[in-house]
C-alpha positions as CSV (number, residue, x, y, z in Angstrom):
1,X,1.8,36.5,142.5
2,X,2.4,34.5,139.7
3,X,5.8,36.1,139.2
4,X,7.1,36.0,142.7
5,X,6.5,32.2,142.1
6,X,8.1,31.7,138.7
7,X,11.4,34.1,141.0
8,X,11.4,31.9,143.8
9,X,11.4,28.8,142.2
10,X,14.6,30.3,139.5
11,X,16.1,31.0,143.4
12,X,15.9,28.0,144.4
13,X,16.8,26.1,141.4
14,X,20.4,28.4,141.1
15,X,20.9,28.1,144.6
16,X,20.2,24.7,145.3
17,X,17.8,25.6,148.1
18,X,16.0,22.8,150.0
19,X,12.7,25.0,150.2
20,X,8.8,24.1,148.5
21,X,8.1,27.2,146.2
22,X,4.8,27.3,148.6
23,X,7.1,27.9,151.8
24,X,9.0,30.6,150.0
25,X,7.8,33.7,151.8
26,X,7.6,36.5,150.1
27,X,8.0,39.1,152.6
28,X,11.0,37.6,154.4
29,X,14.3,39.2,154.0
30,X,16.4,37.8,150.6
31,X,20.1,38.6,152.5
32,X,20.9,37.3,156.2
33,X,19.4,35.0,158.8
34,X,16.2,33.7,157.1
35,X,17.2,32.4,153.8
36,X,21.2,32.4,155.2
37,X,22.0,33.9,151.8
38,X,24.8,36.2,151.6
39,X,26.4,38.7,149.1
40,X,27.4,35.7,146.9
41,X,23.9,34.5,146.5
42,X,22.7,38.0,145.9
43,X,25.3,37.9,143.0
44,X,23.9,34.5,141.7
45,X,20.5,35.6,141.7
46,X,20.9,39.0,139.9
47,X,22.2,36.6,136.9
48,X,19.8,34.8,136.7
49,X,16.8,37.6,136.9
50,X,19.5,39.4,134.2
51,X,19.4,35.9,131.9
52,X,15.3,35.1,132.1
53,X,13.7,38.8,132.1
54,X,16.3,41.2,131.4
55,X,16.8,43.0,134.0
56,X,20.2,44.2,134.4
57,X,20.9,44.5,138.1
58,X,24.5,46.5,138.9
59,X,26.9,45.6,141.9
60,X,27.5,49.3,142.4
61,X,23.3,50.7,142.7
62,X,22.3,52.3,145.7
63,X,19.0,51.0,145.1
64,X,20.0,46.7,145.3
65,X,19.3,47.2,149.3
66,X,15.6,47.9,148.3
67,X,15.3,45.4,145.7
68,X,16.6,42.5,146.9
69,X,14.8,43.6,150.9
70,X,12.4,40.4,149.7
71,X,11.1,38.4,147.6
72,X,7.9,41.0,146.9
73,X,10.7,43.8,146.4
74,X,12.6,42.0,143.9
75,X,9.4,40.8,141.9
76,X,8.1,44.6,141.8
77,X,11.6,45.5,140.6
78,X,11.4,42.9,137.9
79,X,7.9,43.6,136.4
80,X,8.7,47.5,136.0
81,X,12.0,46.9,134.8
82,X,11.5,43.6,132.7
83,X,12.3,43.3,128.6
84,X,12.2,39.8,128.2
């Protein structure tokens, strides 16, 4: 979708990731192997989903595990939850 792309690309901007939008799979795990992103990077990119649609995303909710499980999870997160 047109917001998973706008996401990935703010991703990889903040994180400096050497990745095409296009090859930015949207199903793949955000944390571990695939991306090599770790609890840092989760941190990073909670900001900057916090900063562009104002979605405030807490260290401490149970539910981070779900939203940040891909790329999909966190875009469905962001368009219930957005209010910018």
């Amino acid at each position: 979708t047109e917001l998973e792309r706008e996401i990935a690309a703010s991703i990889i901007e903040a994180l400096s990731l050497e990745l095409p939008v296009d090859e930015f799979d949207p199903e793949a795990p955000l944390y571990g192997d695939h991306f090599g992103l770790d609890s840092i990077d989760m941190l990073e990119i909670a900001v900057v989903v916090s900063a562009r649609y104002g979605v405030e995303l807490r260290s401490d909710d149970v539910a981070n595990r779900n939203v940040f499980a891909s790329l999909r999870a966190l875009a469905d997160h962001v368009a219930r939850h957005r209010t910018l």
